[in-house]
DSSP file (Angstrom, degrees, kcal/mol; ACC not computed):
  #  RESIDUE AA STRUCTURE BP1 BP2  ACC     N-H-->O    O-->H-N    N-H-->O    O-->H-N    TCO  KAPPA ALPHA  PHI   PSI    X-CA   Y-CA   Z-CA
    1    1 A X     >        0   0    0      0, 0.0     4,-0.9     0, 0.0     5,-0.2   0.000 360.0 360.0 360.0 -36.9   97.3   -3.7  248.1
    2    2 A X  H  >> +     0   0    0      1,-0.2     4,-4.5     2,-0.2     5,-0.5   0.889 360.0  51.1 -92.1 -48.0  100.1   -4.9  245.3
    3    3 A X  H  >5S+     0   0    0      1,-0.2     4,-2.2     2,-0.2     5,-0.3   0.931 108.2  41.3 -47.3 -41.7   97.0   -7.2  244.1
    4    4 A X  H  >5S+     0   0    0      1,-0.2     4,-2.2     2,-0.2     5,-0.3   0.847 116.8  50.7 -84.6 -19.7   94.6   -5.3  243.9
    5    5 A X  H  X5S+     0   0    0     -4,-0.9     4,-3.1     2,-0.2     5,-0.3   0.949 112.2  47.7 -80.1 -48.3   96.9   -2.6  242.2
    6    6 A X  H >X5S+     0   0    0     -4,-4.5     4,-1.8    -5,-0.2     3,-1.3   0.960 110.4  52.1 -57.3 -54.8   98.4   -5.3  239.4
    7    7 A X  H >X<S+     0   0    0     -4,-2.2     3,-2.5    -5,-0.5     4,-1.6   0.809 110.5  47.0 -61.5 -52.3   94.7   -6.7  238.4
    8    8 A X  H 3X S+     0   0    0     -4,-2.2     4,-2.2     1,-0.3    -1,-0.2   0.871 116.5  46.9 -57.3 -40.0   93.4   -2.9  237.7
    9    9 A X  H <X S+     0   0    0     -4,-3.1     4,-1.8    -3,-1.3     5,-0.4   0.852 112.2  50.4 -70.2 -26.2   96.8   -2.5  235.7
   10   10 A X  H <X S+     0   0    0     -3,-2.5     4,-2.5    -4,-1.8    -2,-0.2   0.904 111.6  47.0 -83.4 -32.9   96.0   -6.0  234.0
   11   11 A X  H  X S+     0   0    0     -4,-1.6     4,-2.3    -5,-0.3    -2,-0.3   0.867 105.1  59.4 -85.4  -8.0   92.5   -4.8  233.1
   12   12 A X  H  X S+     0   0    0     -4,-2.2     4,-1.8    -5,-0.3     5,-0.3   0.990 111.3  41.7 -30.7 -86.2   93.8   -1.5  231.7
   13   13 A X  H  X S+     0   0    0     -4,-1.8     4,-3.7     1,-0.2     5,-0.4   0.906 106.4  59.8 -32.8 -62.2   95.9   -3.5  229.2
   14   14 A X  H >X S+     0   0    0     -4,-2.5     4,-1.8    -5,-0.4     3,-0.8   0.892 112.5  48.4 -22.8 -75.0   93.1   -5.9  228.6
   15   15 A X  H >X S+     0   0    0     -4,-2.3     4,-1.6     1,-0.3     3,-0.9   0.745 111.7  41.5  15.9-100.6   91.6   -2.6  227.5
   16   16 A X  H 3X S+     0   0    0     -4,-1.8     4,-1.3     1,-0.2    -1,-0.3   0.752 111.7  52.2 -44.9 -44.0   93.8   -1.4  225.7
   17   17 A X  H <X S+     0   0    0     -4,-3.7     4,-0.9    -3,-0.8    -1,-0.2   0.665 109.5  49.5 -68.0 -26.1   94.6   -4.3  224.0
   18   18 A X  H <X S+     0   0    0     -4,-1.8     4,-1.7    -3,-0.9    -1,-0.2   0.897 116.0  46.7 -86.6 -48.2   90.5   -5.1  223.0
   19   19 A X  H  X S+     0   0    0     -4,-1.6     4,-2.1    -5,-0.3    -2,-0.2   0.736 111.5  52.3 -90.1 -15.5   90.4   -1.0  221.6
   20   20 A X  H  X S+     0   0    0     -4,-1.3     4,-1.1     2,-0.2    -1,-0.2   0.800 117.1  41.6 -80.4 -37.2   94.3   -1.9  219.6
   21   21 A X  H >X S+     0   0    0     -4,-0.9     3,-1.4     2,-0.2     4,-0.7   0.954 113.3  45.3 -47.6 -81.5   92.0   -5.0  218.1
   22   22 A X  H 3X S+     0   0    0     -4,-1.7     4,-3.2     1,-0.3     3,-0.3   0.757 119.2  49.3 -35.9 -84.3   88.8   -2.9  217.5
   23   23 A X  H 3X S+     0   0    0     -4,-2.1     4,-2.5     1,-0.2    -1,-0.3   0.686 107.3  51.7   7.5 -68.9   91.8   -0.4  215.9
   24   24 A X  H <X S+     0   0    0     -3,-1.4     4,-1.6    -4,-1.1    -2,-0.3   0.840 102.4  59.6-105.6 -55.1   93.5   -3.2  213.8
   25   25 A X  H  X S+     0   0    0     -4,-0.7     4,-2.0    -3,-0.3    -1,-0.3   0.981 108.0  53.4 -46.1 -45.5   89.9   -4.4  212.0
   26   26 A X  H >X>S+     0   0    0     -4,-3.2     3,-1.7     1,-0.3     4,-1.3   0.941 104.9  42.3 -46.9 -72.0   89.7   -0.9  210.7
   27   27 A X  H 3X5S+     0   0    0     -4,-2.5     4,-1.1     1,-0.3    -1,-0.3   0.861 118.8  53.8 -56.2 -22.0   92.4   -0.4  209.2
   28   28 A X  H 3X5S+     0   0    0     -4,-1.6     4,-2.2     2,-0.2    -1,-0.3   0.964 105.3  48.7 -22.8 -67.5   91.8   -3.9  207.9
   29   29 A X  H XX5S+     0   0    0     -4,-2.0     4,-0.9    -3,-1.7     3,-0.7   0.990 115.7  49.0 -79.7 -73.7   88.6   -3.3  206.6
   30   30 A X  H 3X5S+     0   0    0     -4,-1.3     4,-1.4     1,-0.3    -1,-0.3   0.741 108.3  53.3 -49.8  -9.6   90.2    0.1  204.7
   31   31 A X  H >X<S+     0   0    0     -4,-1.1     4,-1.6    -5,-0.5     3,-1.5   0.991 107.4  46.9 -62.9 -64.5   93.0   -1.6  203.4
   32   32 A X  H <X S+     0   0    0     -4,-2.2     4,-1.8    -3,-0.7    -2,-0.2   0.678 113.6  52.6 -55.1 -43.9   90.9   -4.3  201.7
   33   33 A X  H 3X S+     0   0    0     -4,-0.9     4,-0.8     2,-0.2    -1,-0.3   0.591 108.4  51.4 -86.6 -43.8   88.8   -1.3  200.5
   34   34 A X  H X< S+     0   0    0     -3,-1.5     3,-1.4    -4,-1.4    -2,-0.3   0.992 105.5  51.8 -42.7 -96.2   92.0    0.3  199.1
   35   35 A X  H 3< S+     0   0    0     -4,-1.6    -2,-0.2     1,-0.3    -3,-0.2   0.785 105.2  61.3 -47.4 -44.1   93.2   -2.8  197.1
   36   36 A X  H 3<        0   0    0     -4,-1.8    -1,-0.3     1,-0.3    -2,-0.2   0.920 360.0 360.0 -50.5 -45.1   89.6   -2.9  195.4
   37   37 A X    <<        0   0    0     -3,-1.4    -1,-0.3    -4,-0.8    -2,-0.2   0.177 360.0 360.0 -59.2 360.0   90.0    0.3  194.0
């Protein structure tokens, strides 16, 4: 039970963590896009 319950919680984070990446190139990408101008 406590297994199965941490890995679901560990891929949550994974998740999360992949869509905080995903996130974190945007605002990259607009920064960079900012500073040209």
């Amino acid at each position: 039970m406590t297994l199965t319950s941490t890995r679901t919680h560990e891929d949550a984070m994974a998740k999360k963590a992949k869509k905080a990446k995903k996130a974190a190139k945007k605002t990259v990408k607009k920064a960079k896009k900012a500073k040209k101008k």
